[in-house]
Each structure stands twice: as structure tokens, then as C-alpha cells.
C-alpha positions in Angstrom: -0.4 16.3 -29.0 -2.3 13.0 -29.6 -4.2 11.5 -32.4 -8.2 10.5 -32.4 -9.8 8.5 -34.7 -12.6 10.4 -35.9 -15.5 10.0 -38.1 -13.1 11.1 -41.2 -10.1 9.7 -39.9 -7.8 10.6 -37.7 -7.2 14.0 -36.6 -4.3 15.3 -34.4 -5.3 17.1 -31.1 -3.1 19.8 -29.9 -3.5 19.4 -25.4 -1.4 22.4 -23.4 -0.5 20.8 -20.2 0.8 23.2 -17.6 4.7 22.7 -16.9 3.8 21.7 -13.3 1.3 18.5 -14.2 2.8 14.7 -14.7 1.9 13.5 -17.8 0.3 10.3 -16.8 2.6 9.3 -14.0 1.9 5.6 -13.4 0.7 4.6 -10.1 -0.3 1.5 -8.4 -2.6 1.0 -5.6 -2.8 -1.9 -3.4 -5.5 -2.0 -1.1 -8.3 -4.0 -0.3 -10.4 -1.6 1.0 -13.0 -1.8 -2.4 -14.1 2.1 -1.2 -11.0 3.2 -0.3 -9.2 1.9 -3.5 -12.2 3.6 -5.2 -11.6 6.9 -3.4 -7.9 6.9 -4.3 -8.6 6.0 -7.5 -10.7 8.9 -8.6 -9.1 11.3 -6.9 -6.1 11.1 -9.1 -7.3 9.8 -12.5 -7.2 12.7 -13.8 -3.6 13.8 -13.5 -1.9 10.2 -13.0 -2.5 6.2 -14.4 -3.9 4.3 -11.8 -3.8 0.4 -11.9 -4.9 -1.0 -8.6 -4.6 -4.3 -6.7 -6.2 -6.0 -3.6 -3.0 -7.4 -2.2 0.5 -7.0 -2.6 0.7 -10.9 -4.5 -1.0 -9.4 -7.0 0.9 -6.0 -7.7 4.1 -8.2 -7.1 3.3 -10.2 -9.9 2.0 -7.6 -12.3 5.2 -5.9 -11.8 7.5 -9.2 -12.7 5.9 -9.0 -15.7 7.1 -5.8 -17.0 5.2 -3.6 -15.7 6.7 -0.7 -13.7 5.1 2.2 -11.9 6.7 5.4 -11.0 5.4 5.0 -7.5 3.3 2.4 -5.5 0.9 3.4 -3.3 0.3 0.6 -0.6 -2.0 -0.1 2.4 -0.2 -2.6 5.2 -3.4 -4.9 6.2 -4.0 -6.4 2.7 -4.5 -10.4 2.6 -2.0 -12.8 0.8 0.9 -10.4 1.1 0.8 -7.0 3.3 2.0 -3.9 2.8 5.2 -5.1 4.7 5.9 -7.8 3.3 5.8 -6.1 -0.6 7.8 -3.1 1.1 10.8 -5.9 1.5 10.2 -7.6 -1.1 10.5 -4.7 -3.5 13.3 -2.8 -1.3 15.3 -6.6 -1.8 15.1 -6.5 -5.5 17.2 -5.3 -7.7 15.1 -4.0 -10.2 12.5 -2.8 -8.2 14.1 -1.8 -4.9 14.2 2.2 -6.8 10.0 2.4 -6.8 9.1 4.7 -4.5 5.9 3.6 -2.2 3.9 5.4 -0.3 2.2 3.7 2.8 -1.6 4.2 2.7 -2.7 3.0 6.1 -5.5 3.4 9.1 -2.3 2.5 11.7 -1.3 5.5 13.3 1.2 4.2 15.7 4.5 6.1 15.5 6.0 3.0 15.6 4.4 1.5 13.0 5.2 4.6 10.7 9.0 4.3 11.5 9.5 0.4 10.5 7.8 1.3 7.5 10.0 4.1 6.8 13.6 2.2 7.9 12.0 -0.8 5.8 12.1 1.3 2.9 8.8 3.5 2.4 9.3 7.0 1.2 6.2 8.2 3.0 3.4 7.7 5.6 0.1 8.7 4.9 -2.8 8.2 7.8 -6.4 7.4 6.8 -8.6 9.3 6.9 -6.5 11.4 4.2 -7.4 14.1 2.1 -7.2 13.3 -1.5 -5.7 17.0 -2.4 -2.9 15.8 0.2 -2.5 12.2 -1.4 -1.9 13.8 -4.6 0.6 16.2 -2.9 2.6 13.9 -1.2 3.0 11.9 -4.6 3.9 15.0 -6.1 6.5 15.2 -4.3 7.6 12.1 -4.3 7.9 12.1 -7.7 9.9 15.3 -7.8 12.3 14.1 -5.7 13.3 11.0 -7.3 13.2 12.7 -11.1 9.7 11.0 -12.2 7.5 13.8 -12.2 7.1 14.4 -15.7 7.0 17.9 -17.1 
């Protein structure tokens, strides 16, 4: 249920989510990709809020000032601070070392995939991806850890 100003006042809107959609889950993306950030972007507007960043700095910062997501979506080649180096930084925190992130990245080096997991990523998605297994992945993500809203 929500409420709309409307030419009369405001009115009440009754919405019927299905029991399986997040209500607004809120997700950050950092990457600097301008097309790529685009790409994730509108592939999950719709189901989840999306605030994205060009670096990790960036996110860093928006997040020591109160603003938490329910999941972070990061690539690893981002300038100023790389996906890496925000995976530790959040993993090393106290208060944000429980946000789940998912690794957004062209690397596909099994290698690469497994640092990012024993640094502390939750999941490892290649690029290309397809948006319909992005959204997935989050999904699941979110189930797991109890942030998938109902």
C-alpha cells in the first residue's frame, strides 16, 4: 500500500506484490564501466534500489555515512579503490563485514575468482552476464542471508 499525492489530495494505492519479489532490496553498484553500470542498472530497477558508484572510494564513503545496502555489487578494475581492496575493507569492518557482495568482473581466471571468494565475496559473476542471471544470483544471495524481503 502507498500514498500519491493526487490532484485532490492524496489517495492510498493498494500494490499486490507476489510473495516471491523483494520489496526494494537496496543494491549498490560499483563499476566504472558507464555502459556496463547502465546495463546493471536497468536490468534490476524494477524489482530492487539501485545506487551506483564509479569506484569503491566512493561506495566506501556513502556507506560510512549511513547508508547500508543489502548487497553490493562490485567490479575489481575500478580506479581509486578496486574491487579488492573494498572487498577487505568491508570484510575488516565491523559493521559492514555482514554485506554480502557480489564480484561483477571481465577476469575469468579461476584464480582470480577464488581470492575473491577466500577474501570474502559471496559470489562470482563473469562478464559478459545475463541480466536474468544477475538478478538470480542476487536473489539468492539475498535469501540466503535473510534480506530478501517478502
Amino acid at each position: 500500500m502507498r500514498t500519491v499525492q493526487g490532484n485532490r489530495g492524496k489517495i492510498t494505492i493498494k500494490t499486490k506484490m507476489k510473495s516471491n519479489e523483494p520489496k526494494f532490496s537496496k543494491v549498490f553498484v560499483v563499476e566504472d564501466d558507464i555502459v556496463i553500470q547502465m546495463i546493471v542498472k536497468r536490468s534490476l530497477e524494477d524489482r530492487f534500489e539501485v545506487t551506483a558508484f564509479s569506484n569503491g572510494m566512493d561506495a566506501l564513503l556513502f556507506l560510512r555515512e549511513g547508508n547500508l545496502p543489502d548487497i553490493i555489487i562490485s567490479d575489481l578494475n575500478t580506479p581509486d579503490m578496486n574491487g579488492m581492496e573494498l572487498i577487505e575493507q568491508l570484510k575488516t569492518s565491523g559493521f559492514f563485514s555482514e554485506i554480502p557482495v557480489l564480484v561483477l568482473s571481465g577476469d575469468e581466471s579461476t584464480e582470480t575468482r577464488i581470492t575473491c571468494l577466500d577474501a570474502g565475496a559471496d559470489d562470482y559473476l563473469v562478464k559478459p552476464f545475463n541480466p536474468r542471471e544477475l538478478e538470480a544470483r542476487i536473489k539468492a544471495i539475498l535469501r540466503r542471508t535473510g534480506k530478501f524481503a517478502k
